[in-house]
py3Dmol code that shows the C-alpha trace and the ligand (Angstrom):
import py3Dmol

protein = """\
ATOM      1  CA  UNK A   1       0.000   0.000   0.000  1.00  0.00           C
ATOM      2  CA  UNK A   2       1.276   3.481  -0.712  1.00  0.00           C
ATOM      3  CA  UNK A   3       1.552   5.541   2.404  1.00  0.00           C
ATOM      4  CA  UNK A   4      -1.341   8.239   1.007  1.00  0.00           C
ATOM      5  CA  UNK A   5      -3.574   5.208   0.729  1.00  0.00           C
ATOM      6  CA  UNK A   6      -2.746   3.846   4.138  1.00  0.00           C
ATOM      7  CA  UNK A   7      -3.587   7.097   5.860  1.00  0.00           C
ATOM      8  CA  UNK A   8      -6.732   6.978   4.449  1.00  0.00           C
ATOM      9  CA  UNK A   9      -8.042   3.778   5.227  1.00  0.00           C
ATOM     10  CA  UNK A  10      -6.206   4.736   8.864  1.00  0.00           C
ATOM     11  CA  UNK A  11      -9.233   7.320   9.149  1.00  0.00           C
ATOM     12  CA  UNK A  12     -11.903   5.156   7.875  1.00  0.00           C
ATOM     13  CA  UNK A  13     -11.128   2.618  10.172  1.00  0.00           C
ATOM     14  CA  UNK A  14     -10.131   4.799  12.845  1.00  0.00           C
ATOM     15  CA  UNK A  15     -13.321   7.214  12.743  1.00  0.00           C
ATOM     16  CA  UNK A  16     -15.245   4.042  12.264  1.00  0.00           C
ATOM     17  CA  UNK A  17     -14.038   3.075  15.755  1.00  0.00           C
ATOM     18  CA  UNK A  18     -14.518   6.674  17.473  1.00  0.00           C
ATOM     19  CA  UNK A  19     -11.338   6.465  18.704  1.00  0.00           C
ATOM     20  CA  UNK A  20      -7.875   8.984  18.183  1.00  0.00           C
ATOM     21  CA  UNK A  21      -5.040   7.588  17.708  1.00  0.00           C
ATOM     22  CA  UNK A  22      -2.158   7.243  15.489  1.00  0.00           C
ATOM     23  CA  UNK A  23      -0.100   4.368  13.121  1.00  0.00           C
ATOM     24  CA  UNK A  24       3.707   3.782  13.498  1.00  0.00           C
ATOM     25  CA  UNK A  25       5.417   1.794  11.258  1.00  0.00           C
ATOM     26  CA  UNK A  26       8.124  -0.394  11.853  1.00  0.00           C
ATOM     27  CA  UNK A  27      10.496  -1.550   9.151  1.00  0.00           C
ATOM     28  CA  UNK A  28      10.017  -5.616   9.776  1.00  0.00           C
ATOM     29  CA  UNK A  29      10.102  -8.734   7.481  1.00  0.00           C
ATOM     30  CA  UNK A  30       7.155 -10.093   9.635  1.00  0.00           C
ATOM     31  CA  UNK A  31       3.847  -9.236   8.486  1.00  0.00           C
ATOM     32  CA  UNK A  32       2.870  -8.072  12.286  1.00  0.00           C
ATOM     33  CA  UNK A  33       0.346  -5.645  14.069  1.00  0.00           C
ATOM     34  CA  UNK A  34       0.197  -4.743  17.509  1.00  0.00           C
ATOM     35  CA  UNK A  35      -0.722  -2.527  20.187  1.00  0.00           C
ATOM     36  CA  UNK A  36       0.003  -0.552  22.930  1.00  0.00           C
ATOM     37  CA  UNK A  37      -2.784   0.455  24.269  1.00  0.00           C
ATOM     38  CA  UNK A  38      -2.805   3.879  22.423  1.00  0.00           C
ATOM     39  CA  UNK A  39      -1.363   3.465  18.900  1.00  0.00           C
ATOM     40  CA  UNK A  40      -1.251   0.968  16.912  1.00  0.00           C
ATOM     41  CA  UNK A  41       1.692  -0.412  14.979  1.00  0.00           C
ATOM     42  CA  UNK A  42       2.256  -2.139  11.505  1.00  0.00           C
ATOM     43  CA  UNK A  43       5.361  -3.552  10.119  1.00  0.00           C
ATOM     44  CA  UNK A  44       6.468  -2.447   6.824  1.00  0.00           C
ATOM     45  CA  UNK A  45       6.159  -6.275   5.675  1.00  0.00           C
ATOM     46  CA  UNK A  46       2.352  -6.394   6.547  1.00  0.00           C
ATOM     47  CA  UNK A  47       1.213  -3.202   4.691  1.00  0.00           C
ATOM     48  CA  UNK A  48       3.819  -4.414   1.463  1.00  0.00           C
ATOM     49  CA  UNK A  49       2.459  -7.803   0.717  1.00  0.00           C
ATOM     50  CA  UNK A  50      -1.600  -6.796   2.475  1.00  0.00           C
ATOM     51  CA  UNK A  51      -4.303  -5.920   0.245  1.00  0.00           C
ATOM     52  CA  UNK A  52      -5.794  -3.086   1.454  1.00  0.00           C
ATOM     53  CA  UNK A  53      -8.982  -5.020   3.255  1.00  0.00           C
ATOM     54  CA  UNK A  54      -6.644  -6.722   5.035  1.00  0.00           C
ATOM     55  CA  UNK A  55      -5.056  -4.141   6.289  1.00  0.00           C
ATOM     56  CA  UNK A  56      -7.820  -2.508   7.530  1.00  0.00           C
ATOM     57  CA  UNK A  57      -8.666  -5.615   8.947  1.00  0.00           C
ATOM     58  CA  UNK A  58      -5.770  -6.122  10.902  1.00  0.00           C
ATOM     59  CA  UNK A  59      -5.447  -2.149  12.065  1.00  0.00           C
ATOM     60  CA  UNK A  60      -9.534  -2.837  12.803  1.00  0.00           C
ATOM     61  CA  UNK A  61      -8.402  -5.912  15.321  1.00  0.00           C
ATOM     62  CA  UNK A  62      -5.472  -3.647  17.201  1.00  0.00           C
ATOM     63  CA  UNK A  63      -8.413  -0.787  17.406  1.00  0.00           C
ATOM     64  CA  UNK A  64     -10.430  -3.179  18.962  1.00  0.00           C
ATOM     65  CA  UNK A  65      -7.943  -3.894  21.928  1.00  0.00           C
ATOM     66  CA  UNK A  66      -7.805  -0.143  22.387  1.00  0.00           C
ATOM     67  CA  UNK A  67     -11.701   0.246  22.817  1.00  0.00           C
ATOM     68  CA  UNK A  68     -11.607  -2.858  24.769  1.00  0.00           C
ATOM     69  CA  UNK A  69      -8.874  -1.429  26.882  1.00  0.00           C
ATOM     70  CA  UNK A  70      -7.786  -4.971  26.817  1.00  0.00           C
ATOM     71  CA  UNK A  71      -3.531  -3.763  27.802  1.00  0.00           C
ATOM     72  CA  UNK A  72      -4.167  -1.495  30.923  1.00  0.00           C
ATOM     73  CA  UNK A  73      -7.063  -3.870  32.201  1.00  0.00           C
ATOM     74  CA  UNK A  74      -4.662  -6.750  31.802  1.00  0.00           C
ATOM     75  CA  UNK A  75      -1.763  -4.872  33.728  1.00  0.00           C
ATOM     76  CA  UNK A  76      -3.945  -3.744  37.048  1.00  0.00           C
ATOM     77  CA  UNK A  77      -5.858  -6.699  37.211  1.00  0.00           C
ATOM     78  CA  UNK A  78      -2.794  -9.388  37.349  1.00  0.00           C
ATOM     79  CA  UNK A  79      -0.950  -6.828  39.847  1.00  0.00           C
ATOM     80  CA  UNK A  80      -4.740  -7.037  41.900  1.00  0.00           C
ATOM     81  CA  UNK A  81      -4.106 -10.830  42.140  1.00  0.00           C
ATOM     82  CA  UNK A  82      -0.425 -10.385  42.845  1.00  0.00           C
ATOM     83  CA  UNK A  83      -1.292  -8.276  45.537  1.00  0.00           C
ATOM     84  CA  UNK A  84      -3.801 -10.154  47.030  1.00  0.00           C
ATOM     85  CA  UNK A  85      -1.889 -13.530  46.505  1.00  0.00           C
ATOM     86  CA  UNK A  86       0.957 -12.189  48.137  1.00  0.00           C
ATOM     87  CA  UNK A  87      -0.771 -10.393  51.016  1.00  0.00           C
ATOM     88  CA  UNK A  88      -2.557 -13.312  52.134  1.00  0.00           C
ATOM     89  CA  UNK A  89      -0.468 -14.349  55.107  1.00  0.00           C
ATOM     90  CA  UNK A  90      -2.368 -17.951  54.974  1.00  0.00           C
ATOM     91  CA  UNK A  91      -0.604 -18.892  51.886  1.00  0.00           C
ATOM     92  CA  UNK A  92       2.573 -18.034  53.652  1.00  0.00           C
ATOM     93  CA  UNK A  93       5.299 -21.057  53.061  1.00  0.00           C
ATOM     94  CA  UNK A  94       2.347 -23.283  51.687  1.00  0.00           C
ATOM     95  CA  UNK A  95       2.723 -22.245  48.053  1.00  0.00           C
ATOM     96  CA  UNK A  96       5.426 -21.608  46.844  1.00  0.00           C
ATOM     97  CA  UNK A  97       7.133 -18.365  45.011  1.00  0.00           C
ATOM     98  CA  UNK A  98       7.062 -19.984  41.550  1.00  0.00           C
ATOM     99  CA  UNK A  99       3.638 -21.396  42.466  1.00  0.00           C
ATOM    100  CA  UNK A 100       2.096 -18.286  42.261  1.00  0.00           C
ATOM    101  CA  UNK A 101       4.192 -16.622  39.584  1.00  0.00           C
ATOM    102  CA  UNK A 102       2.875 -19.552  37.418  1.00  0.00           C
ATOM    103  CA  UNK A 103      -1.017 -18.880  38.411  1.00  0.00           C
ATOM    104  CA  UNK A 104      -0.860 -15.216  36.956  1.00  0.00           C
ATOM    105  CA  UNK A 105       0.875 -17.044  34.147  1.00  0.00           C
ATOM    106  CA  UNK A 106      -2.098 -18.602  33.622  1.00  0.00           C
ATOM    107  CA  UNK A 107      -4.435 -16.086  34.647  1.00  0.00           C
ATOM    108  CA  UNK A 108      -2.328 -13.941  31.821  1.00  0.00           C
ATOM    109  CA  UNK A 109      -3.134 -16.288  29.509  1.00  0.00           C
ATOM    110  CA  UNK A 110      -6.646 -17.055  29.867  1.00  0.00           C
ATOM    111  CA  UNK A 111      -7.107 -13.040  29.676  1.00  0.00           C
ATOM    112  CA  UNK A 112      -5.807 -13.019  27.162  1.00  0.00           C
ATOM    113  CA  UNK A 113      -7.117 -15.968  24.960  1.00  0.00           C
ATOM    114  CA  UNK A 114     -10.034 -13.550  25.397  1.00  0.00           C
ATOM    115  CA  UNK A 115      -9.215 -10.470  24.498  1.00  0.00           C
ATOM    116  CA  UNK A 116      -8.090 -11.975  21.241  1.00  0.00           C
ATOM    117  CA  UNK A 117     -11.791 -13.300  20.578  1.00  0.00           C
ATOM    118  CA  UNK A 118     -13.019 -10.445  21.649  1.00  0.00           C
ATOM    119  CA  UNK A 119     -10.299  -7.545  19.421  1.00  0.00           C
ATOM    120  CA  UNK A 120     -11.955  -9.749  16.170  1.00  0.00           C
ATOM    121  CA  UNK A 121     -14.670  -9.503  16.779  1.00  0.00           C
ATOM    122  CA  UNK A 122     -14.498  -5.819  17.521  1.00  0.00           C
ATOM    123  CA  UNK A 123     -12.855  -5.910  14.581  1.00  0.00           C
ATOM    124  CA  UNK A 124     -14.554  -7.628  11.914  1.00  0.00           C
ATOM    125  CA  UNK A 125     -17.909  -4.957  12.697  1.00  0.00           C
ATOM    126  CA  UNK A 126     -15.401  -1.990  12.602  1.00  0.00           C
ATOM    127  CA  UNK A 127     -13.852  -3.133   9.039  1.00  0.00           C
ATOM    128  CA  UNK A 128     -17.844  -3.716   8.045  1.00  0.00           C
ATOM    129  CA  UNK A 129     -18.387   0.177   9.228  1.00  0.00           C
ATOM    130  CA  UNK A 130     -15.678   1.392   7.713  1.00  0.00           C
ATOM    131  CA  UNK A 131     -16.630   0.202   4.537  1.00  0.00           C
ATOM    132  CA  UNK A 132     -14.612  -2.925   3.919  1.00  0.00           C
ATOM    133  CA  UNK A 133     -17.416  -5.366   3.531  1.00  0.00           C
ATOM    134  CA  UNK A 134     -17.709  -8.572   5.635  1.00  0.00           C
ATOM    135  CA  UNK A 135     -15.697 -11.614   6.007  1.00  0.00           C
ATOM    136  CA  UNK A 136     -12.579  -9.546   6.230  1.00  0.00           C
ATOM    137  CA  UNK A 137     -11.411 -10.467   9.267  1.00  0.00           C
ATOM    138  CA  UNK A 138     -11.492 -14.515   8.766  1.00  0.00           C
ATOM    139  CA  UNK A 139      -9.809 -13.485   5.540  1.00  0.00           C
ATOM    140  CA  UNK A 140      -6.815 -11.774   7.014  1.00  0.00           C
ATOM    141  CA  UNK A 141      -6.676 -14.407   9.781  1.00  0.00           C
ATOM    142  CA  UNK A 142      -6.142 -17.319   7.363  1.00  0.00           C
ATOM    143  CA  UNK A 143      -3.725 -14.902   5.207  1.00  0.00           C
ATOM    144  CA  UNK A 144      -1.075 -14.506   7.748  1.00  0.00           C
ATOM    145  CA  UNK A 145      -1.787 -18.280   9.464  1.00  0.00           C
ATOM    146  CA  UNK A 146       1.024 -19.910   7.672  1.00  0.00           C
ATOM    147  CA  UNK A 147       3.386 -17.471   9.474  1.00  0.00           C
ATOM    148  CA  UNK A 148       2.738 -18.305  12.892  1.00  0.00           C
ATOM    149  CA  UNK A 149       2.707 -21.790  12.996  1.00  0.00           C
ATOM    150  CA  UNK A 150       4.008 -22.835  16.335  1.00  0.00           C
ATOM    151  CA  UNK A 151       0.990 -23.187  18.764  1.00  0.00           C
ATOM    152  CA  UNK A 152       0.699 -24.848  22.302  1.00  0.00           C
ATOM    153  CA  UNK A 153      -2.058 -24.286  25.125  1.00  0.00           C
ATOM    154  CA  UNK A 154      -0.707 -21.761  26.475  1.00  0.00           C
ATOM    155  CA  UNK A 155       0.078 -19.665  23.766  1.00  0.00           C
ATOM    156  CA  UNK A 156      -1.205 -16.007  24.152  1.00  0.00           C
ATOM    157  CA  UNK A 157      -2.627 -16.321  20.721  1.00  0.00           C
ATOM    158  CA  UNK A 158      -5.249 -18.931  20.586  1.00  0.00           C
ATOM    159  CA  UNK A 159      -5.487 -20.701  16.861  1.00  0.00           C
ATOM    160  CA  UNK A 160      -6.579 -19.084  13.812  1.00  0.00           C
ATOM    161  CA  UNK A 161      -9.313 -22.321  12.877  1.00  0.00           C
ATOM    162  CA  UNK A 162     -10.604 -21.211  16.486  1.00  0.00           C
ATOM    163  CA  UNK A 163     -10.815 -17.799  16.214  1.00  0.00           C
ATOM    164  CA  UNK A 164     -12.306 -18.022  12.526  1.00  0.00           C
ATOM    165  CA  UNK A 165     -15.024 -20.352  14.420  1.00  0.00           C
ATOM    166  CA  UNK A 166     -15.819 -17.847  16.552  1.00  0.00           C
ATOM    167  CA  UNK A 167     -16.302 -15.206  14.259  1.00  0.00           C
ATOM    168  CA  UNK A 168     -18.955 -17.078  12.108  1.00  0.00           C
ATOM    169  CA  UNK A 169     -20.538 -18.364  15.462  1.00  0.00           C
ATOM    170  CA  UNK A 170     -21.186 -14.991  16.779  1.00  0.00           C
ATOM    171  CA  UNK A 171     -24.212 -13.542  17.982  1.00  0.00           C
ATOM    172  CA  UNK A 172     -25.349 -10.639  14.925  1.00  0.00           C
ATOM    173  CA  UNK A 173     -25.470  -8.068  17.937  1.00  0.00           C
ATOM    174  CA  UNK A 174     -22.474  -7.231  19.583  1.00  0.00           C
ATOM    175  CA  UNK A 175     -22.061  -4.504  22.310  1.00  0.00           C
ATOM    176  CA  UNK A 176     -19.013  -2.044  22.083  1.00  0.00           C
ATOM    177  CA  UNK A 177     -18.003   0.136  24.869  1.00  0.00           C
ATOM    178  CA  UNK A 178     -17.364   3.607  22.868  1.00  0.00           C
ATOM    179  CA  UNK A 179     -16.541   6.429  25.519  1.00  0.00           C
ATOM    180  CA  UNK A 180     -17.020   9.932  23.677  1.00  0.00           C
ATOM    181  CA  UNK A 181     -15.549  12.834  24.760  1.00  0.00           C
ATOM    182  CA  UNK A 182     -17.261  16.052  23.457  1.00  0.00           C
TER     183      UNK A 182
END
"""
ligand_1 = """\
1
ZN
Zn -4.625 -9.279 19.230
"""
view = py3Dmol.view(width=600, height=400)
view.addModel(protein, "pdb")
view.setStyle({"model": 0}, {"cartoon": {"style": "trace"}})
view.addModel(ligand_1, "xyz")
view.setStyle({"model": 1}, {"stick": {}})
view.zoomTo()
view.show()
């Protein structure tokens, strides 16, 4: 994509999602999009080899962890349990250090498992409203599966057949948090 059509679909998607923000893009031979929590980024691979649906697709997906403030609810909620693990004199030389570490591991994970579901599905309605058409989400999904083929349980990521599943087996109404500021 040239770089006066990427800013454009930026603002469709991104005024399709109500929410400011900006796109950085990183030179990278992965074709990788992520988040921070407040912009989203794009590697230089992703936007080269993307169609522009796609794109929008994946952008749409990183918007939809920023609406679902998936990062900072992650962050103070594990540090909650930390805290309350670790103040709980009761558990005290019964579990161990590495015990507990590895329970937030999990709890990390399972949080995260659904945040994914949850940012593509986001997703998939904000590439719809921004003009993209349907099915775009699955599409990118199964696009950029062959790269990321190592999987286990307790990968962060669950699998793309899973997530495509989801997708097609979700309700037609789906609630969005969108906090305007006027
Ligand atoms: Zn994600």
């Amino acid at each position: 994509m040239e770089h006066e059509e990427l800013k454009k679909m930026f603002a469709r998607v991104s005024i399709a999602a109500r929410v400011k923000t900006s796109l950085v893009i990183v030179r990278g031979s992965q074709r990788n999009a992520w988040t921070d929590g407040k912009k989203v980024y794009v590697t230089t691979s992703l936007i080269e080899s993307l169609p522009e649906d796609q794109v929008a697709a994946a952008v749409a997906h990183e918007l939809g962890h920023i609406i679902g403030r998936h990062v900072p609810d992650t962050e103070k909620a594990l540090e909650e349990l930390r805290g309350r693990i670790y103040s709980d004199k009761k558990s005290e030389g019964i579990v161990s250090r590495a015990f507990i570490e590895g329970s937030i591991a999990v709890a990390r994970q399972y949080r995260s498992r659904r945040h994914e579901f949850e940012a593509d599905s986001i997703g998939e309605t904000l590439t719809k409203w921004a003009g993209y058409g349907s099915g775009k989400m699955s599409e990118t999904l199964n696009e950029i599966a062959s790269e990321h083929k190592e999987r286990s349980v307790l990968d962060s990521h669950p699998t793309t057949p899973e997530r495509i599943s989801k997708l097609q087996n979700q309700p037609r109404k789906i609630r969005i948090r969108i906090i305007r500021k006027t």
